[in-house]
C-alpha positions, 0 to 999 in steps of 0.5 A: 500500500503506497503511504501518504507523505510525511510531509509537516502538517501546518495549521489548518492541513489534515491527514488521515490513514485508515486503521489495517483491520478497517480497510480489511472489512472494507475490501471484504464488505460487498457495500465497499469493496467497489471502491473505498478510501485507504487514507485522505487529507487536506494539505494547506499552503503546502510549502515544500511538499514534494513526493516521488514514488517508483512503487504506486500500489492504490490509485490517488486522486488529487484535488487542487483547490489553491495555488498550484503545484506540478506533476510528472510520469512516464507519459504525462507531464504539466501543471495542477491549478485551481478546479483540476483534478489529478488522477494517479493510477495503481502502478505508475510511478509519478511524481508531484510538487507544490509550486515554490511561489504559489504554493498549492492548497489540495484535498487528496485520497488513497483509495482502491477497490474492484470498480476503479476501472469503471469509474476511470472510464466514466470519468473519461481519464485513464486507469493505467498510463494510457494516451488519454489525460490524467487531468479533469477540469472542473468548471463549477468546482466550488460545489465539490467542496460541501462533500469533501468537507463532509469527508474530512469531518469523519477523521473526527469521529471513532473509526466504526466500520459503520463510518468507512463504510460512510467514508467510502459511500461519500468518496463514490459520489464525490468521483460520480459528481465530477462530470457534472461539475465539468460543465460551465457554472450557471450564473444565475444559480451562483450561491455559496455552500455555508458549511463549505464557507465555514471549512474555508474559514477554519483552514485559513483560521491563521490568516488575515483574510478581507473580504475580498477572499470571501467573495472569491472563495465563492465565486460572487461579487463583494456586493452579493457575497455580503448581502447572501451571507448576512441572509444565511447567518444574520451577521457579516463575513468579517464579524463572523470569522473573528467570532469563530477565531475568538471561539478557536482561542477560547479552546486553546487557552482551555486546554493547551499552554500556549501563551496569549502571544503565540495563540495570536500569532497562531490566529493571524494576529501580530500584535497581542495587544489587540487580539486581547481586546477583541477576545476580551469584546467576544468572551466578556473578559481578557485572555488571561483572566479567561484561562484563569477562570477555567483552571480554577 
């Protein structure tokens, strides 16, 4: 079984390696064994993350949602962006590389089972190194990314056989929904997915974002961002991120020993002086007085 990279995992990236007797009952089980995840993740901003593999025993699916990254194998050879999807069959070496500028941001799984080769052929990309690209672009990607955050969500949860068998019911419709997401986007149905909105935001939980980013995570403009996000939630976007970075410290501050000042520096804050006062206006009380109450 070819292993994820041991690439260092930053704030926001995840990484998930189904437990051997799991993956077992998955081969086995005639709800799975068609096709069923060996491990998946999440890397963000994937500075230096570089992999080569000369022995390639599952098939990977690489998903690049930001920035962009390279890849190469005997056949095939060029650029991942933004909305394409990568495809590395069973057997054929590769390798792939995050950009050095624009490092790329991907959503990626391991997975095996006896029905890949029908699914390589539905979805029109080869399942061994055949002419046929090993790139699908995505034009209406952003509507991927409610399943995928479905997906990630999982590695939260006690690995049951009853959640791989879930794990693999969701990798299923993820690939059966990329031909549909191919086709151009209607403009008149754009719109945002909250929860894959809200995945966006706890990723990027270390950075200072504006509102631009929000917009153009979603595909619409400043204006009608703005005004179907406060019809969602009742608040604004920038309101709304600070409240759950303020969430996020109040945890760190319960059940970590960073100081106030790495905690900041960890939400995209550079000065602890102001992170203070907008924690203190969220929770009612500074940082430290905060800690101090939950120890006590």
């Amino acid at each position: 079984m070819s292993q994820p990279s041991n690439w260092p995992l930053p704030s926001g990236s995840s990484r998930l390696l189904l437990p051997q007797p799991l993956l077992a009952e998955l081969r086995r089980h005639p709800l799975t064994r068609g096709l069923y995840p060996i491990s998946y993740g999440h890397y963000l901003d994937a500075v230096g993350h570089r992999v080569r593999r000369h022995v390639h025993t599952d098939h990977l699916i690489i998903f690049c949602h930001g920035g962009r990254g390279r890849f190469q194998t005997a056949q095939h050879k060029g650029y991942l962006l933004p909305g394409q999807v990568l495809f590395l069959p069973k057997g054929v070496p590769h390798m792939y590389q995050s950009d050095s500028e624009h490092p790329w941001s991907i959503y990626w799984a391991h997975f095996a089972g006896s029905q890949v080769g029908e699914f390589m052929d539905y979805l029109g990309v080869s399942s061994d190194e055949s002419s046929r690209s090993p790139v699908l672009t995505l034009k209406n990607w952003r509507a991927l990314l409610g399943d995928v955050t479905q997906l990630l969500n999982l590695q939260h949860q006690r690995l049951t056989l009853e959640q791989g068998i879930l794990s693999a019911a969701l990798l299923r419709k993820l690939l059966s929904e990329l031909p549909l997401l191919s086709r151009p986007s209607q403009p008149e149905k754009a719109g945002f997915d909250i929860e894959a909105l809200d995945r966006f935001m706890r990723d990027n939980s270390h950075k200072t974002l504006q509102l631009d980013d929000f917009a153009e995570f979603t595909g619409l403009s400043r204006y009608h961002f703005s005004k179907k996000f406060r019809q969602v939630t009742g608040d604004s976007p920038i309101q709304y991120f600070t409240r759950m970075k303020m969430s996020h410290a109040a945890q760190m501050l319960r059940e970590g020993e960073q100081t106030i000042r790495q905690i900041s520096q960890t939400l995209g804050f550079d000065d602890p002086y102001y992170f203070s006062r907008l924690f203190k206006k969220h929770l009612g009380v500074a940082p430290r007085f905060y800690r101090q109450g939950e120890s006590s």
